[in-house]
N, C-alpha and C positions, 0 to 999 in steps of 0.2 A: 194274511199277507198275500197279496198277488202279485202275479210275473208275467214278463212278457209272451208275445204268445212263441218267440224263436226258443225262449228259454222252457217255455212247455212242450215244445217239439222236441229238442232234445233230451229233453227226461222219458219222454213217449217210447221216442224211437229206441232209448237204453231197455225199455221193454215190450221189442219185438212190434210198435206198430209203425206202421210202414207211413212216413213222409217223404213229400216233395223234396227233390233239393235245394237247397239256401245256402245264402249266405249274409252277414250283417254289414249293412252300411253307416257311416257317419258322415258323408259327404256325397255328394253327386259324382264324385270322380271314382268312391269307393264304389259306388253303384253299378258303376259302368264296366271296372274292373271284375265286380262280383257276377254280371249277367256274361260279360266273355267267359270267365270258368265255369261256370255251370252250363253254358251251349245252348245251342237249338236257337229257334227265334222268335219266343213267346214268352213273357215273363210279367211276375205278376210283381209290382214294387209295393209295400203296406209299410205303411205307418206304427211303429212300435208303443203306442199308450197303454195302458190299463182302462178300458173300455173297449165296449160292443162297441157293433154299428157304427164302423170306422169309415164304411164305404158311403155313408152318405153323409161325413164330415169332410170327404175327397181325400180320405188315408187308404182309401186301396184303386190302383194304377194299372190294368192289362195295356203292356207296352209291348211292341214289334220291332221296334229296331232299338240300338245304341242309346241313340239321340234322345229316342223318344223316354228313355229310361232315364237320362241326364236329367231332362225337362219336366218330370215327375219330383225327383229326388230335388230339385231344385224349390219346386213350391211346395213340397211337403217339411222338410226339414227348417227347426226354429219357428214354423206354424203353430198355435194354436187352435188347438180342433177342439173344438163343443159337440156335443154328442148328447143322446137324452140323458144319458149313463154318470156322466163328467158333470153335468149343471151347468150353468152359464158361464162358471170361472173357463169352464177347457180346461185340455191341458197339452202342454206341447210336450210336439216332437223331436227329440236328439237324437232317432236311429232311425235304421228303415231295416226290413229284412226282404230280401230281394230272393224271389223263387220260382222254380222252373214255374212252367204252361203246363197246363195238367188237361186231356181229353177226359171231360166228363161227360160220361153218360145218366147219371141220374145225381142227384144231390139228399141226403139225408141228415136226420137232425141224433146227434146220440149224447149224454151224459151221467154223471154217477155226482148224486146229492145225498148233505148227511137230512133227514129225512127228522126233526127234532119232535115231533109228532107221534110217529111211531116207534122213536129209539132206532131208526135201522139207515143204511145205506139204501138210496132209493136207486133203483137204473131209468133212465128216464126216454125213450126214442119214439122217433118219430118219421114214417117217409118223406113227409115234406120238409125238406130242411131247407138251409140257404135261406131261411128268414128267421121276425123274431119269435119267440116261442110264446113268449108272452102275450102278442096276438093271435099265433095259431089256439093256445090254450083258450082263450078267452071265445074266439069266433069258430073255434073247430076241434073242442076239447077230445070226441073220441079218436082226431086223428094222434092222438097222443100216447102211449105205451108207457104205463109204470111198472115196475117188478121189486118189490119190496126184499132186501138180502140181508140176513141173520149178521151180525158181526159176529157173535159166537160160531158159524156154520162156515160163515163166506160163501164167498159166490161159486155157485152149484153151474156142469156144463150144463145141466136143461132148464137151469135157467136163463144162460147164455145163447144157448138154440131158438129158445122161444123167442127172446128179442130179437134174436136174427130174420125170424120168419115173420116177427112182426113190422118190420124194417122194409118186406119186399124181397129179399133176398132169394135167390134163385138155391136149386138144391147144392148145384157144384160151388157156391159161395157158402155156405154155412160154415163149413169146418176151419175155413181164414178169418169167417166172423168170430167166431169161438174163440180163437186165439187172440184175435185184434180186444176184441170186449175183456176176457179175460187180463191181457194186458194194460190194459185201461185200469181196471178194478187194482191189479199190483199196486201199480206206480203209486194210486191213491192209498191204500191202503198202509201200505211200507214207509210211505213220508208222510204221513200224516194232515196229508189232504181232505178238504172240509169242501171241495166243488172237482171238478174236473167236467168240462164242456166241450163235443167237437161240433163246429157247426161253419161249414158243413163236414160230414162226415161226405165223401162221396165214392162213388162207383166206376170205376175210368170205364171207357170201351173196351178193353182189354178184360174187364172184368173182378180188378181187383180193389182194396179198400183202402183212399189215402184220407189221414186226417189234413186236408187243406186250412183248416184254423183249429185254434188248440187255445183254451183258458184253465189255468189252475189258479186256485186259491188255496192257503193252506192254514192252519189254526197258529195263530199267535205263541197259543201257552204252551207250544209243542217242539218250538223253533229251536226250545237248547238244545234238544237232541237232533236236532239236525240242521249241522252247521253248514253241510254245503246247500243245505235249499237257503237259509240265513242270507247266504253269501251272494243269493241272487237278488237281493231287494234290494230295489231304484227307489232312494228316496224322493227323487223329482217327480215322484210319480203323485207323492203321498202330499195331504196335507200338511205343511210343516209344521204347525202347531202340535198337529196327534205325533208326529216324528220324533219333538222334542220332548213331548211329555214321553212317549215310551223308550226314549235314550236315558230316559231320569228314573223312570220305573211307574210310572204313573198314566193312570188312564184318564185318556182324555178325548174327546169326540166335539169336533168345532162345529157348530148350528148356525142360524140365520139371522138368532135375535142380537138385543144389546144389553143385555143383565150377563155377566160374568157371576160363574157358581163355584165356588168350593165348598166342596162337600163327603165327609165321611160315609163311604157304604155304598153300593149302588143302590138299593132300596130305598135309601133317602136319597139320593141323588134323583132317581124319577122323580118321588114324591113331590122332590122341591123343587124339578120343575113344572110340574102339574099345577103348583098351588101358584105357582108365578102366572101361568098362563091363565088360572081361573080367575087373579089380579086383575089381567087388563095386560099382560107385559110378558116379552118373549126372554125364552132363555140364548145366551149366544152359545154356551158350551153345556159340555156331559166333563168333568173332573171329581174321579173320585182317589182321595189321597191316601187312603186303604187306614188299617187300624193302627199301625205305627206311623204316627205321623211325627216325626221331631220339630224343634223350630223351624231346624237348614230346611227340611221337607218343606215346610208349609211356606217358606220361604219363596221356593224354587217353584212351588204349587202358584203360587200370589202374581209371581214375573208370567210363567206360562198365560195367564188369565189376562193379565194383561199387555200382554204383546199382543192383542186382538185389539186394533186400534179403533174397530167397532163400536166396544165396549165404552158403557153411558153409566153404569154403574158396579157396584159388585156387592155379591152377596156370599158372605162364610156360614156357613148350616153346620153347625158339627155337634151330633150324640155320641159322646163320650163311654164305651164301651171298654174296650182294650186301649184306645186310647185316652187321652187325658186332656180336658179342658183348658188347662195351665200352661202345658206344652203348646199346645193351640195357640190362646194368648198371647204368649210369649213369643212364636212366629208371628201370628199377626205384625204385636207391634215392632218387631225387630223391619220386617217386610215394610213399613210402612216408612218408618223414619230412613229407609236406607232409598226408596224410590221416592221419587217425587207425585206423590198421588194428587191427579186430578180430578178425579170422580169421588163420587158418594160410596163409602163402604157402608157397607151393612152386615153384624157381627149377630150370630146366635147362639149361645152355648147353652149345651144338655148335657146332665150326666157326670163323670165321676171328676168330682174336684172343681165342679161348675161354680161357686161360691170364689176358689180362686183364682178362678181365670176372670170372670167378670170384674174382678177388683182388680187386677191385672190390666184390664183393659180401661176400668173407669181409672184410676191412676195414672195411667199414659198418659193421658192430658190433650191425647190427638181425637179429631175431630170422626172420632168414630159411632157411627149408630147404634144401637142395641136392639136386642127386640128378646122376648122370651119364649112364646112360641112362634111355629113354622108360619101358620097363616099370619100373623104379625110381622114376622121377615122378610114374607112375600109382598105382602103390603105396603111397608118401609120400603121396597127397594124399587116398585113399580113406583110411586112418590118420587123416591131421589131420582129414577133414572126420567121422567116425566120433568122435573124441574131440572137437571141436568140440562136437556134438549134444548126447554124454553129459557135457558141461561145462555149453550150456543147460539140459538139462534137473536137473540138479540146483539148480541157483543158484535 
């Protein structure tokens, strides 16, 4: 789950690292109101999405007077910004976070990644910040600092120094590094954060260290126990498909293709979109309906899938483990006779009780596909969704 970046400042700043001041806008009037209490007459207006690289979708605004704050907040808000990050859907804007002028003297790149590789929390920095890392790694990979930290250990102060000095950092700057980095590590650590990014991290003239942007991401399966990070998730942000499956309990990931998958397990869930692609035919989604799957489940599995009005055909894959073929079945056809299906299904059963669920299915008497193994499912549904098309496209 990710959050805004005002909502990542303020989790920051609760542990001790020093941000700009702000404030949140919903309006151009709120704008204006929020740049008179904070003062001075420099301020920077941003765009509040879940994506990088805001500034060159025209979601971040250095404004100098009032007006010119009004006039930002006016074409930023209800815009959709596209971004590499976002893909070409975008996604818009309903807030702005409005924040002082910051004199910066240098700009630097600092973060903390779970590191799935090594088992460890990576610290990640770099002097050149204010750009994307992704290019610096790729075209300047040693300007980059990693420092790999023990979860059993946690983070050590010399390891905290070391990235300090490797940042650039002057001597009299070290021991505010120590504590800003350190408080970085908490915040992630305590909530159960899976990313934390500052970029830039910077250097004022004065000599000290403000996070001017802040990205957290935090782990899904971690969210019961922490209900007020829960509390910050903007669904507008999210794709509403993956929104509704995980209101429902079910994981679901929306793709590009037109084949709709339900499917038992993540393991088969790749699987069976590999075998669709090696078909000839893309997958539109990732749906795995876990090993209890009841009819209502497989039900509610069937609507999510097809609410992708993309979707040209569909294909059910289910090895019967913990679950049961029958149950399956018996969702299917319940799902079927209650929606008005347009497209080609394509049904596969494996596994415990597979004899009654296929009779199950052949019985229905609806116009359902069969198939017995995976590459035959795959193959079946690249077919139906292939003569689906040349069926629209003639009508």
């Amino acid at each position: 789950m990710d959050i805004h970046e005002y909502q990542a400042k303020e989790i920051l700043a609760g542990y001790g690292v020093k941000i700009a001041e702000g404030g949140l806008a919903y309006s151009p009037e709120d704008a204006v109101q929020r740049a008179r209490e904070i003062g001075g007459n420099v301020w920077a207006v941003k765009a509040q999405i879940h994506s990088g690289a805001r500034g060159k979708a025209g979601g971040v605004k250095i404004c100098f007077t009032h007006d010119e704050v009004e006039a930002a907040a006016e074409r930023m808000l209800g815009k959709r910004m596209v971004t590499q990050q976002t893909g070409p859907a975008g996604k818009v804007c309903s807030r702005l976070y409005i924040e002082a002028g910051t004199d910066i003297a240098k700009e630097l790149y600092f973060s903390f990644l779970v590191d799935r590789a090594h088992e460890r929390i990576v610290m990640v920095g770099s002097a050149q910040g204010g750009m994307e890392i992704e290019d610096l790694a790729e075209n300047n990979p040693d300007a980059i600092k990693k420092i790999h930290i023990d979860p059993a250990v946690g983070l050590l102060d010399f390891q905290a120094r070391k990235m300090a000095f490797s940042l650039g950092l002057e001597a009299t700057q070290i021991s505010h590094a120590v504590k800003f980095i350190t408080g970085c590590y908490r915040a992630m650590r305590e909530l159960d954060a899976n990313m934390l990014e500052i970029n830039p991290l910077v250097v004022t003239k004065s000599g000290k260290l403000v996070a001017l942007d802040a990205k957290m991401g935090f782990d899904d399966n971690a969210l019961f126990r922490r209900q007020k990070v829960a509390e910050l998730r903007d669904k507008t942000q999210e794709d509403p498909r993956e929104m509704a499956a995980a209101d429902r309990g079910l994981s679901y990931v929306g793709l590009d293709g037109d084949i709709g998958c339900m499917i038992n397990g993540a393991g088969l869930a790749m699987a069976t979109m590999d075998m669709i692609k090696l078909a000839g035919g893309e997958p539109a989604n990732f749906l795995d309906v876990g090993g209890g799957a009841s009819p209502e489940r497989t039900e509610k599995a069937f609507r999510l899938v097809l609410a992708d009005e993309g979707v040209k055909a569909m294909l059910v894959n289910i090895f019967a483990g913990i679950n049961r073929c029958d149950w399956i079945a018996e969702g299917v056809v319940q799902a079927v006779k209650k929606i008005d299906l347009q497209i080609p299904l394509i049904v596969r059963l494996s596994g415990t009780n597979v004899e009654e669920g296929r009779k199950i299915i052949a019985d229905s008497g609806l116009p359902i596909i069969t198939a017995t193994t995976l590459a035959e499912a795959a193959e079946k549904a690249v077919q139906a969704r292939n003569e689906q098309v040349a069926k629209e496209g003639a009508a």
